[in-house]
SEFIZA-3560 file (N, C-alpha, C; in Angstrom, 3 decimals):
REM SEFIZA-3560
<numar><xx>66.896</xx><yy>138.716</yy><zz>29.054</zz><atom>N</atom></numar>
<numar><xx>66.322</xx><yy>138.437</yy><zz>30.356</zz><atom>CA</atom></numar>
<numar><xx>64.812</xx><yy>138.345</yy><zz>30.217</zz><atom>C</atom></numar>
<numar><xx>64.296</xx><yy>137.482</yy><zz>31.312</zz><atom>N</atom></numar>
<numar><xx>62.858</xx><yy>137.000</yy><zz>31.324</zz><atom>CA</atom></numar>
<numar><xx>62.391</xx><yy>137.172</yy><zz>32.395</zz><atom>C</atom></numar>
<numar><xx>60.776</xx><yy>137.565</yy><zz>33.281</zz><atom>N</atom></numar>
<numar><xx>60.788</xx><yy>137.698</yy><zz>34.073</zz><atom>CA</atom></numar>
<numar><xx>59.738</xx><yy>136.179</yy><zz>33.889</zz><atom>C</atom></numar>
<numar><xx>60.076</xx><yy>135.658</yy><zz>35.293</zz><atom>N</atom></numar>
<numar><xx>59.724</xx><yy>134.240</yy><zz>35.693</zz><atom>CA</atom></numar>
<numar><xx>59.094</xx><yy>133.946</yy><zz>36.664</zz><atom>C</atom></numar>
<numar><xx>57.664</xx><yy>133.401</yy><zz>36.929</zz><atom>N</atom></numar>
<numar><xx>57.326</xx><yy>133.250</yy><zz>38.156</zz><atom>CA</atom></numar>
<numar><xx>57.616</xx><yy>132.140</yy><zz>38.902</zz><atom>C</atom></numar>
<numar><xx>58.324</xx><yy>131.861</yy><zz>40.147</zz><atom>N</atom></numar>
<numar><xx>58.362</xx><yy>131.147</yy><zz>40.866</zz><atom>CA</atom></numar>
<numar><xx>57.854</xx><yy>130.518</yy><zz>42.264</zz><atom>C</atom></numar>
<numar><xx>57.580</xx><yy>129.118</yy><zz>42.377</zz><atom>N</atom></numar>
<numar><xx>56.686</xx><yy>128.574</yy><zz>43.497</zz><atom>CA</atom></numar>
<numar><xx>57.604</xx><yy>128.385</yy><zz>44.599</zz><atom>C</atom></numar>
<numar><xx>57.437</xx><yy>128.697</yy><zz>45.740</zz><atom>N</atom></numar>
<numar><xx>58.264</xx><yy>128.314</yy><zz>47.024</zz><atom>CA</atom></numar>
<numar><xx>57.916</xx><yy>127.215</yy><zz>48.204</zz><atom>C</atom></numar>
<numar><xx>57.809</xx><yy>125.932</yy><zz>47.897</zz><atom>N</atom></numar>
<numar><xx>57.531</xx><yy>125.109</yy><zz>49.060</zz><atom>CA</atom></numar>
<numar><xx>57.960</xx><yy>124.625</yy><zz>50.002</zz><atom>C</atom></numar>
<numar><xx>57.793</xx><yy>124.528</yy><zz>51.341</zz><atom>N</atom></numar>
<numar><xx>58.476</xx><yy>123.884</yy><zz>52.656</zz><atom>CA</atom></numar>
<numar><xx>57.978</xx><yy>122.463</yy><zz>53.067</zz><atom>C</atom></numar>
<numar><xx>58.161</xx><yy>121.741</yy><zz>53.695</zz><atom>N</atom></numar>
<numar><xx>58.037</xx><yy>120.398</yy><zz>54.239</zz><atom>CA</atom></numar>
<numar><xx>58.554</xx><yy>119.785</yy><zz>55.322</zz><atom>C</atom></numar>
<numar><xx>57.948</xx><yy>119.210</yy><zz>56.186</zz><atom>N</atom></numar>
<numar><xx>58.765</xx><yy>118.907</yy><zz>57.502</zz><atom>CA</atom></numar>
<numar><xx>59.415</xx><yy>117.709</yy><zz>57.546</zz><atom>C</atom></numar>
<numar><xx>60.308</xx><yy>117.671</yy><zz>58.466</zz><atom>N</atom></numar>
<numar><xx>61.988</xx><yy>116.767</yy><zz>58.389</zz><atom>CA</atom></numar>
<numar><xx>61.402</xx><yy>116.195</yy><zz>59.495</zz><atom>C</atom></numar>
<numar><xx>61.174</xx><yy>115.120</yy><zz>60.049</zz><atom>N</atom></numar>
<numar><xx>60.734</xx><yy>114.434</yy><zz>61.265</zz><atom>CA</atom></numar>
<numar><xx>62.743</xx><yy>114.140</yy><zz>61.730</zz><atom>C</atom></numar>
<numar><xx>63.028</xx><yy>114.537</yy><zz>63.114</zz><atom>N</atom></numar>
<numar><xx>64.545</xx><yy>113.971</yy><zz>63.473</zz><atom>CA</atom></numar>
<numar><xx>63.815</xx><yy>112.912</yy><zz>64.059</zz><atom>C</atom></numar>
<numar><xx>64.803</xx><yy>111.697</yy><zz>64.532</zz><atom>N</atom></numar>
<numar><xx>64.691</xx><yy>110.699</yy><zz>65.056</zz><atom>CA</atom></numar>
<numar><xx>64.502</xx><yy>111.025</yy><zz>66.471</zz><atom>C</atom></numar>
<numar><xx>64.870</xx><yy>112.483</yy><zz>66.748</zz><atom>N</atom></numar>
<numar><xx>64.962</xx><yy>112.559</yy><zz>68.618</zz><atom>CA</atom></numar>
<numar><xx>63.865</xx><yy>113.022</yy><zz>69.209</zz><atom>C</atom></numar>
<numar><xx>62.838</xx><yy>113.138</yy><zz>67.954</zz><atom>N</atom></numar>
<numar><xx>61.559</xx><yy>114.128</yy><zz>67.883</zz><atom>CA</atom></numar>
<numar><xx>61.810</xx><yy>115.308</yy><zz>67.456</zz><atom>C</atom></numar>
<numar><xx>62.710</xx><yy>115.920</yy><zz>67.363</zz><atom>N</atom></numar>
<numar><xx>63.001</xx><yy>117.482</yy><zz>66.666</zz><atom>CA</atom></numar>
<numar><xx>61.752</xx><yy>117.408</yy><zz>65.045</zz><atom>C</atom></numar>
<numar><xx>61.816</xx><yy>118.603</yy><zz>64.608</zz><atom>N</atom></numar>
<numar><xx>61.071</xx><yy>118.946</yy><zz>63.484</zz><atom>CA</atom></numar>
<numar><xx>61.629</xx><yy>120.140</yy><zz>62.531</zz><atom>C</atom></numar>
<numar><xx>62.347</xx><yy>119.677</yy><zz>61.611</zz><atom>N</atom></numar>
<numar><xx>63.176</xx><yy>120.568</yy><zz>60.370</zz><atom>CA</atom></numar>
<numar><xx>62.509</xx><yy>121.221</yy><zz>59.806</zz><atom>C</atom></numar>
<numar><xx>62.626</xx><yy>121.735</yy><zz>58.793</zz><atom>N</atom></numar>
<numar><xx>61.728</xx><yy>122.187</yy><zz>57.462</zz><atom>CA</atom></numar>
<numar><xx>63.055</xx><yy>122.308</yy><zz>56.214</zz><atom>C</atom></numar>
<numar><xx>62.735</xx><yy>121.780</yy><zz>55.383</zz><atom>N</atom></numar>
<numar><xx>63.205</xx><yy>121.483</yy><zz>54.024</zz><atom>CA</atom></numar>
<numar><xx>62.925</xx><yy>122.425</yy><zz>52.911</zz><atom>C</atom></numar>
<numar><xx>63.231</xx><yy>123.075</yy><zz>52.501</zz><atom>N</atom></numar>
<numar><xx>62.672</xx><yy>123.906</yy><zz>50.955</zz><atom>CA</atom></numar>
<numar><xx>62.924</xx><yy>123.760</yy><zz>50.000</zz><atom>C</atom></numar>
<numar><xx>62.082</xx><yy>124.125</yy><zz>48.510</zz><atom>N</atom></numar>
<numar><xx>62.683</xx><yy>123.774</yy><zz>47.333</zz><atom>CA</atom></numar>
<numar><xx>61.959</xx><yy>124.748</yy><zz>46.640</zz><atom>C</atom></numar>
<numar><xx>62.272</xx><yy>125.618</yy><zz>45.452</zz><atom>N</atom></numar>
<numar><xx>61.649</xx><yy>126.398</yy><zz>44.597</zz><atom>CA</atom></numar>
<numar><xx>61.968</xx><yy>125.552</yy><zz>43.398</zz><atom>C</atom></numar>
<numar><xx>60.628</xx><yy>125.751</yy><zz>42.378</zz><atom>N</atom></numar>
<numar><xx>60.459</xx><yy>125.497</yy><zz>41.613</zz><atom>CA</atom></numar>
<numar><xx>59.728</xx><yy>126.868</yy><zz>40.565</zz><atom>C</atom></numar>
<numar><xx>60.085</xx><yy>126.434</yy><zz>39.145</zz><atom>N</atom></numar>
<numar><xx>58.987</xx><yy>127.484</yy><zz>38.193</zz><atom>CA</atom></numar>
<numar><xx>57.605</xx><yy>127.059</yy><zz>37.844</zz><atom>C</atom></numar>
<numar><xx>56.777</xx><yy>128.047</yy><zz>38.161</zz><atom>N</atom></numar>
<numar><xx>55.288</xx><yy>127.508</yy><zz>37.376</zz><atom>CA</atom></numar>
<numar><xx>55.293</xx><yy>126.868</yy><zz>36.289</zz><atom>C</atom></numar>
<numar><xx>54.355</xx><yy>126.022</yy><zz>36.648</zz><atom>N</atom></numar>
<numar><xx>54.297</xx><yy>124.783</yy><zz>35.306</zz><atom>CA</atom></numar>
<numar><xx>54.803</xx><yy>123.867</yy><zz>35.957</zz><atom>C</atom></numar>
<numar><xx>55.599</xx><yy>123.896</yy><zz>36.486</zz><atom>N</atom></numar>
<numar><xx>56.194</xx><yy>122.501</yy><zz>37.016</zz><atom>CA</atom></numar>
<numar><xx>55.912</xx><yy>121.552</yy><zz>38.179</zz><atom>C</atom></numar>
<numar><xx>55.622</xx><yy>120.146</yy><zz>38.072</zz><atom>N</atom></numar>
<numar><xx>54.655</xx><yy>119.538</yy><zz>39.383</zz><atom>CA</atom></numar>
<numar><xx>55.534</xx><yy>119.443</yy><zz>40.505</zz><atom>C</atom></numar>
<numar><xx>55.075</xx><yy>120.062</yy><zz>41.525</zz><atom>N</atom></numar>
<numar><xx>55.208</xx><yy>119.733</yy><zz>42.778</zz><atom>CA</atom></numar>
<numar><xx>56.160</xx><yy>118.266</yy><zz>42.999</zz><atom>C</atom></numar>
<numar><xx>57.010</xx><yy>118.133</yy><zz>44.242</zz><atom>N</atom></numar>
<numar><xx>57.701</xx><yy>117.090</yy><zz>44.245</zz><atom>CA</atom></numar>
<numar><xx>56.744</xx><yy>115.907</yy><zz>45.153</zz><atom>C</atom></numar>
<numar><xx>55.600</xx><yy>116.679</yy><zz>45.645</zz><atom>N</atom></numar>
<numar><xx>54.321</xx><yy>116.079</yy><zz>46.707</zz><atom>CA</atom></numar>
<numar><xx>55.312</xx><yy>115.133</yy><zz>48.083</zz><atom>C</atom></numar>
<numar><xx>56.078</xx><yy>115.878</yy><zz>48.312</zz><atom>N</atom></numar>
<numar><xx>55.865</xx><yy>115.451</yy><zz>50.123</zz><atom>CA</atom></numar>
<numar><xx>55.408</xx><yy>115.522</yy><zz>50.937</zz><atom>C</atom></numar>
<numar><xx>55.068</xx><yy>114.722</yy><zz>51.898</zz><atom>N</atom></numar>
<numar><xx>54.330</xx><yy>114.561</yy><zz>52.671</zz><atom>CA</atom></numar>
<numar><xx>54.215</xx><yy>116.032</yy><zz>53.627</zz><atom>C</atom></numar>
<numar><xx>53.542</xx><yy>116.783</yy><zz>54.004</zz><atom>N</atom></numar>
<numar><xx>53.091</xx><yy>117.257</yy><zz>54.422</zz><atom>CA</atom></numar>
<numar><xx>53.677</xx><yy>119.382</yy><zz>54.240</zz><atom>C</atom></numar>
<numar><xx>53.970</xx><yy>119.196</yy><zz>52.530</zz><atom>N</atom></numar>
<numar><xx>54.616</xx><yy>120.242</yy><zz>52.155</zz><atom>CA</atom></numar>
<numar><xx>53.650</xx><yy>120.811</yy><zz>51.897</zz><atom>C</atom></numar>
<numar><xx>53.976</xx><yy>122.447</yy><zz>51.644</zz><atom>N</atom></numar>
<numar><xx>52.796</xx><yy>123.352</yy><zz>51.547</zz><atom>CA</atom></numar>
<numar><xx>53.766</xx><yy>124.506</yy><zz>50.605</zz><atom>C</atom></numar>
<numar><xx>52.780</xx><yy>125.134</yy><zz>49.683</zz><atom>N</atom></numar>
<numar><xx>53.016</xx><yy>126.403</yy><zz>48.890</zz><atom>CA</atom></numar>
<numar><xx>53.303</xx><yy>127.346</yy><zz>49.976</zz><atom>C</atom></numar>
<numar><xx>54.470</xx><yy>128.097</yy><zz>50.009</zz><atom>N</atom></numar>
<numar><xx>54.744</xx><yy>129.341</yy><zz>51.491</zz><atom>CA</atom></numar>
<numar><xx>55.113</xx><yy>130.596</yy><zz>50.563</zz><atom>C</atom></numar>
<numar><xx>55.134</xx><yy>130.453</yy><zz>49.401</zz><atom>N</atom></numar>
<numar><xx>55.393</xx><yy>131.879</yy><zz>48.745</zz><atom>CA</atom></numar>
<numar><xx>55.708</xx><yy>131.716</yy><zz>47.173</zz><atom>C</atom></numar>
<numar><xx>55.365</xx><yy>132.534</yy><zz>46.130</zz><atom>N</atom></numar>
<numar><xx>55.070</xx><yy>132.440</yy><zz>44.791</zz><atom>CA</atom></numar>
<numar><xx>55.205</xx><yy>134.222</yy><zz>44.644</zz><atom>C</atom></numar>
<numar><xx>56.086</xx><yy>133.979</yy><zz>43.687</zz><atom>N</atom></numar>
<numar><xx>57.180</xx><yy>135.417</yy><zz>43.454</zz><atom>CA</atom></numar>
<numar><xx>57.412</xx><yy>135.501</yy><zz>42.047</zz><atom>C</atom></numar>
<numar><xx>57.872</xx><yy>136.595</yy><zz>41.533</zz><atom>N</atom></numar>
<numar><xx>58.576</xx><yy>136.923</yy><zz>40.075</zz><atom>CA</atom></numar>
<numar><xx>59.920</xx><yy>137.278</yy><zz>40.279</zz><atom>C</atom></numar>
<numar><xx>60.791</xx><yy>136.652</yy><zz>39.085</zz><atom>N</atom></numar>
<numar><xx>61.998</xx><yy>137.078</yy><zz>39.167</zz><atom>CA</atom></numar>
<numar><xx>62.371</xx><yy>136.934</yy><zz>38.058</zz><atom>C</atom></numar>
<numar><xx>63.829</xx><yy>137.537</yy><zz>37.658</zz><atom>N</atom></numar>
<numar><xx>63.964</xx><yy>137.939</yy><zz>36.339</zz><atom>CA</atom></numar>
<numar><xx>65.514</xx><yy>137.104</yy><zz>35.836</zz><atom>C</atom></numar>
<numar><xx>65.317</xx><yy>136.419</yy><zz>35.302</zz><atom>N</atom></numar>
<numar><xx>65.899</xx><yy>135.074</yy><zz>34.802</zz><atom>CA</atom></numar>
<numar><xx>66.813</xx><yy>135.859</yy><zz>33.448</zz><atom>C</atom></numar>
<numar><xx>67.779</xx><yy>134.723</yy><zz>33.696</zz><atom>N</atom></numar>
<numar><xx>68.680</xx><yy>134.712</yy><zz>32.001</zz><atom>CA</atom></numar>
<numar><xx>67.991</xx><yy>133.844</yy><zz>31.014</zz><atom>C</atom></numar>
<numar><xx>67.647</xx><yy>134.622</yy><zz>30.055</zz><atom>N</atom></numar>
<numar><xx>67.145</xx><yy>133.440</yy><zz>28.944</zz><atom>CA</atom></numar>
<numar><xx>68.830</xx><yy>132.758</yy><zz>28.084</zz><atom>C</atom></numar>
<numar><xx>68.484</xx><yy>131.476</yy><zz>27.679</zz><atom>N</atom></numar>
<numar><xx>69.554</xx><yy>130.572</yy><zz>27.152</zz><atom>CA</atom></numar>
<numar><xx>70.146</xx><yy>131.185</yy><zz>26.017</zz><atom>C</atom></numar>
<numar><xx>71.141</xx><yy>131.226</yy><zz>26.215</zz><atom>N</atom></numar>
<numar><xx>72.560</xx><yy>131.714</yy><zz>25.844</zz><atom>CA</atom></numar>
<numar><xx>72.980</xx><yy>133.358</yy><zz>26.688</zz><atom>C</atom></numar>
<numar><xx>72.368</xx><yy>133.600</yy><zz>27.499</zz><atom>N</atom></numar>
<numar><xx>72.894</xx><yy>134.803</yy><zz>27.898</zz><atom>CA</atom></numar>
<numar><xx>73.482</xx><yy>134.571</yy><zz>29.248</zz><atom>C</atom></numar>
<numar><xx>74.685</xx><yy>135.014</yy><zz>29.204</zz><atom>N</atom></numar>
<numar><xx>75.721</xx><yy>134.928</yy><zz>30.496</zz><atom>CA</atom></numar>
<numar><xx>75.940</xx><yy>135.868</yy><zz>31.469</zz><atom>C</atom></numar>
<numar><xx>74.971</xx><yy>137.465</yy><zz>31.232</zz><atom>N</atom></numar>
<numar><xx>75.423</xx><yy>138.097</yy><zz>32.218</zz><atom>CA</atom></numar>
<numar><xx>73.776</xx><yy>138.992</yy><zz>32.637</zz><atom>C</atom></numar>
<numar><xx>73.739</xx><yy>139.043</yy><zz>33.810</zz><atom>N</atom></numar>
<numar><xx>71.823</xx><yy>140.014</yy><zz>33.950</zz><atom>CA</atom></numar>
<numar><xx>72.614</xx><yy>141.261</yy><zz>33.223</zz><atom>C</atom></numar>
<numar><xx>73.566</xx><yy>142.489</yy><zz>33.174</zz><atom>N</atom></numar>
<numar><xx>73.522</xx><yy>143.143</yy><zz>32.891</zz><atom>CA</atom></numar>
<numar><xx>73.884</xx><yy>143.723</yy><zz>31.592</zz><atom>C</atom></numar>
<numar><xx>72.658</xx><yy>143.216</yy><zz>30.494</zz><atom>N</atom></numar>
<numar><xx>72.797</xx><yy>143.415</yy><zz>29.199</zz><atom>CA</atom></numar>
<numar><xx>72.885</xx><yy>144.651</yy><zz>28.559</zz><atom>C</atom></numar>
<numar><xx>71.686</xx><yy>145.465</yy><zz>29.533</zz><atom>N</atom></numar>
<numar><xx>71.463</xx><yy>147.047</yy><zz>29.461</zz><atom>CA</atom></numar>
<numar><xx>72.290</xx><yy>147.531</yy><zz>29.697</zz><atom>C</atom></numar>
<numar><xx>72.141</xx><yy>148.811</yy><zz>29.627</zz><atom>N</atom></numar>
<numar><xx>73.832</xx><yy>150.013</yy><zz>29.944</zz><atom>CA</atom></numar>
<numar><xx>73.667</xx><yy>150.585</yy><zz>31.670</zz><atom>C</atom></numar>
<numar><xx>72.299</xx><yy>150.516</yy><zz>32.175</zz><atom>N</atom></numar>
<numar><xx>72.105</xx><yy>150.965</yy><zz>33.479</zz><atom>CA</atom></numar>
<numar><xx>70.986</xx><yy>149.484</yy><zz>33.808</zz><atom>C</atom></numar>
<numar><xx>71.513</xx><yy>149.386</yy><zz>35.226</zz><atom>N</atom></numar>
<numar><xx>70.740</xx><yy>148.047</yy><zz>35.965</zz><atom>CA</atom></numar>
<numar><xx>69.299</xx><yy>148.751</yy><zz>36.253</zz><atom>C</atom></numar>
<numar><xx>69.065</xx><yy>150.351</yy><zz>36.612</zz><atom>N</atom></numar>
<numar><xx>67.752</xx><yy>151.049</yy><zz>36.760</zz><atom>CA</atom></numar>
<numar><xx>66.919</xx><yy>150.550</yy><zz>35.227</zz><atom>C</atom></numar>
<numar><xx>67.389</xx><yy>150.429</yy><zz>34.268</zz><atom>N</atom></numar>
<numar><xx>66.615</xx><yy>149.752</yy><zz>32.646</zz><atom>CA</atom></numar>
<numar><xx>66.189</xx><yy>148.850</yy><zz>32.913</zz><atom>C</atom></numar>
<numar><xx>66.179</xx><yy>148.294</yy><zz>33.842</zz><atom>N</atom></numar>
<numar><xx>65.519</xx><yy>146.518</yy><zz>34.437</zz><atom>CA</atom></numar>
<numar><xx>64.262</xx><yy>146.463</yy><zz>34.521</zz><atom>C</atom></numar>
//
């Protein structure tokens, strides 16, 4: 396991009736933005990822070892 920082962006959905959505997408640092129109950074967090080949978070003998 890896701990990973991640970007959280929102963006607004125009409805046809005039309503106004919001859309989200997380992404990992390092990685460019998808740049929609009028999206904004709303939160940037750490979390703790499987590195490749590992199939389960609980590798340790207690989840408190985290």
């Amino acid at each position: 396991m890896k701990e990973q920082v991640l970007k959280r962006y929102e963006y607004p959905i125009k409805h046809p009736n005039g309503s106004t959505y919001y859309g989200s997408y997380t992404i990992k640092e390092g990685v460019k933005a998808k740049g929609y129109k009028g999206e904004k950074l709303v939160q940037k967090f750490k979390a703790i990822v499987l590195e490749e080949g590992e199939t389960h978070f609980t590798k340790s003998a207690s989840f408190l070892d985290l």
